[in-house]
VOLUMDREN-852075 format. One line per 10 residues: number of its first residue (from 1); their letters; for each residue x, y, z of C-alpha. Coordinates in steps of 0.5 Angstrom, whole numbers. Example, Ala and Ser with C-alpha at 12.3 -4.5 7.8 and 13.67 -1.06 7.14 Angstrom:
residues 2
1> as> 25,-9,16 | 27,-2,14
END
This chain:
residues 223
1> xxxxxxxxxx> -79,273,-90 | -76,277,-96 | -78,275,-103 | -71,273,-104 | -72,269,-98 | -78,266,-102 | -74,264,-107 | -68,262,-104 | -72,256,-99 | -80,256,-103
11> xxxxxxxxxx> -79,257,-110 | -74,255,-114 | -71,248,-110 | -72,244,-116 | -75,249,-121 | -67,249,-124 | -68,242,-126 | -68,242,-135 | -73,238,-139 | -69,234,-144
21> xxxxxxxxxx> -63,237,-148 | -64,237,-156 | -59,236,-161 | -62,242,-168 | -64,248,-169 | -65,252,-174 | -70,257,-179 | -77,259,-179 | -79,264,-185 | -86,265,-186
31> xxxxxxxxxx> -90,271,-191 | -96,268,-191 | -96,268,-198 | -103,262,-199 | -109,261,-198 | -109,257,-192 | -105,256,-185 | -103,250,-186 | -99,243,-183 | -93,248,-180
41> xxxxxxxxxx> -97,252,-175 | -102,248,-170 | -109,252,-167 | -116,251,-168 | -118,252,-175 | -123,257,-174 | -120,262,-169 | -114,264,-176 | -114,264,-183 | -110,267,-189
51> xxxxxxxxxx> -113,273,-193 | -108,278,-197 | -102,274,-194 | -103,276,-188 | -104,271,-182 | -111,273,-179 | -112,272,-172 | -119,272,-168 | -121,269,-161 | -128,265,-162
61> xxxxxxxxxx> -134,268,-158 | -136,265,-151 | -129,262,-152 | -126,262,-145 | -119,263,-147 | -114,267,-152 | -114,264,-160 | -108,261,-159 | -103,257,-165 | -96,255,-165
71> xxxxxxxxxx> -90,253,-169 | -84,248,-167 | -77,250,-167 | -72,246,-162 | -67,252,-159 | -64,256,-153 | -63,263,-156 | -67,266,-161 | -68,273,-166 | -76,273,-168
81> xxxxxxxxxx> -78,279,-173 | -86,280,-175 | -91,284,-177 | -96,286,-173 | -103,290,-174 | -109,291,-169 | -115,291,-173 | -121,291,-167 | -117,286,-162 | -115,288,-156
91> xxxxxxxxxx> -108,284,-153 | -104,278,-156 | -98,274,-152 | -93,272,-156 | -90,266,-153 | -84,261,-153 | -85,254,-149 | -82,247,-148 | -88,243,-149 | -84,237,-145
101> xxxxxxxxxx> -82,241,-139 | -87,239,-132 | -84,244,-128 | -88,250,-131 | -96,251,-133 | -97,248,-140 | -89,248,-142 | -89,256,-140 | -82,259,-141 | -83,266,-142
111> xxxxxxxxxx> -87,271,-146 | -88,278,-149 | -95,281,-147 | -98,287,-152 | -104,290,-151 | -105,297,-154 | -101,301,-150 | -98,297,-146 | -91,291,-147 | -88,286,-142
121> xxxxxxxxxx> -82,281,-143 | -83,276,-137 | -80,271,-134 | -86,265,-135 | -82,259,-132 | -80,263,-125 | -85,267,-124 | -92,267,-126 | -93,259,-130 | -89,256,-124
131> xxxxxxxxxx> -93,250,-121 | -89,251,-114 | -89,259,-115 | -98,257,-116 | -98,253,-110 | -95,258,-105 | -99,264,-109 | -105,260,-105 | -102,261,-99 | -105,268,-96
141> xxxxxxxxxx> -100,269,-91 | -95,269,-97 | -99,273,-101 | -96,280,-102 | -89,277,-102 | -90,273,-108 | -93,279,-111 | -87,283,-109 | -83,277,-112 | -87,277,-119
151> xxxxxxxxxx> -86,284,-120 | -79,283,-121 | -79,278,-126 | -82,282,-132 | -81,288,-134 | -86,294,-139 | -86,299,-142 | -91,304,-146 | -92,304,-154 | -98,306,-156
161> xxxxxxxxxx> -101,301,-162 | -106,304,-167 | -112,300,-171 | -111,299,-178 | -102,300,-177 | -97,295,-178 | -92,296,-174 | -86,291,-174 | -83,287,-167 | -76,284,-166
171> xxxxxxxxxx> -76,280,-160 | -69,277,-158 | -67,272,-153 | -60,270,-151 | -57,266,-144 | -61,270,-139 | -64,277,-143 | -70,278,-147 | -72,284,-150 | -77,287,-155
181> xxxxxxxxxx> -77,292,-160 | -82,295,-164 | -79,299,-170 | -74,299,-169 | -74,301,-161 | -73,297,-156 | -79,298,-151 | -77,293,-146 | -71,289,-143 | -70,284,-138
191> xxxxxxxxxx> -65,280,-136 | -69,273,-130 | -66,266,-130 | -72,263,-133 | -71,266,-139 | -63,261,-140 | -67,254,-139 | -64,251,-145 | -70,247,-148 | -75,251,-152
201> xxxxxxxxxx> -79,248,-157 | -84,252,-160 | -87,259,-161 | -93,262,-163 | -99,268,-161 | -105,268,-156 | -110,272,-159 | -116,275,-154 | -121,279,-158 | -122,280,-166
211> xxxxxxxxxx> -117,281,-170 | -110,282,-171 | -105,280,-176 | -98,279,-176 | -94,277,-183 | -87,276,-185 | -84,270,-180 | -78,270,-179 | -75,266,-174 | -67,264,-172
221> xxx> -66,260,-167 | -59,257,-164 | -58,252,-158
END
């Protein structure tokens, strides 16, 4: 069966099914200008802190998993500007979830990955964080076209990031498309269904490594 096929009969039957609706939206604008994170952010207390205004990220030792911290905002389409500066750390993910959203793994709806040289837009909710999707990739008859079928639900492109640079990232999401910026060019594109799920709740960075920082927030979200 083709990975169209798959998606048609396996995957998606019920993935469009929508969590339910919000009524707000709105603005988030953060320049980290304190001493300490604060009430509006959520992650553990001892992988970020604040210094010379910066949010400071640091994934803990023996960790398991990325630093992550999060902030809420209800909305469908968003534009996100931040700074970003690699001082050790190896890779961060900036994520959007819908925390009430059952049909994908931790609410996952999409993402941008970033590792030094490297930068991927995904679709979280159809590919990769889909439960069925997960369950049928534990079938090895159907392993290789799931794979296939993944591969088209991202796309990447190269940027090479420099230890101690702040660079500046856009990233936009708006009905089916998101795309990433960096600098004001834009280094990768994609346009997949999961990314038009009409409820996303929150937003925020999985940090893995030691350190990175990011600065002036800001976030405007519409339903």
């Amino acid at each position: 069966m083709s990975p169209d096929g798959i998606l048609k009969r396996s995957i998606l039957s019920g993935i469009f099914l929508t969590c339910a609706a919000f009524a707000s939206s709105g603005e988030i604008s953060d320049d980290f200008e304190r001493s300490e994170v604060g009430d509006a952010w959520t992650g553990h207390m001892y992988s970020f802190s604040i210094k010379d205004g910066a949010l400071v990220a640091s994934q803990l030792p023996d960790a398991g998993h990325g630093a992550v911290i999060r902030t809420q905002l209800d909305f469908r389409n968003m534009k996100i500007d931040f700074d970003v500066k690699f001082e050790g750390g190896e890779r961060f993910n900036f994520v959007i979830d819908d925390k009430n959203c059952e049909e994908v793994h931790a609410g996952h709806i999409c993402r941008v990955s970033i590792t030094r040289n490297r930068l991927t837009v995904q679709d979280d909710r159809n590919g990769a964080m889909n439960l069925k999707l997960r369950e049928l990739r534990k079938q090895p008859e159907k392993a290789a076209e799931i794979e296939a079928f993944l591969e088209t639900t991202k796309s990447s492109g190269d940027f090479e990031f420099l230890d101690g640079r702040w660079y500046h990232m856009q990233v936009v999401i708006e009905n089916n498309q998101m795309s990433a910026s960096l600098d004001g060019k834009i280094v990768a594109k994609l346009t997949s269904p999961g990314i038009a799920h009409p409820t996303k709740t929150q937003f925020g960075f999985t940090v893995t490594g030691r350190d990175i920082l990011f600065d002036n927030v800001v976030a405007v979200g519409t339903k």
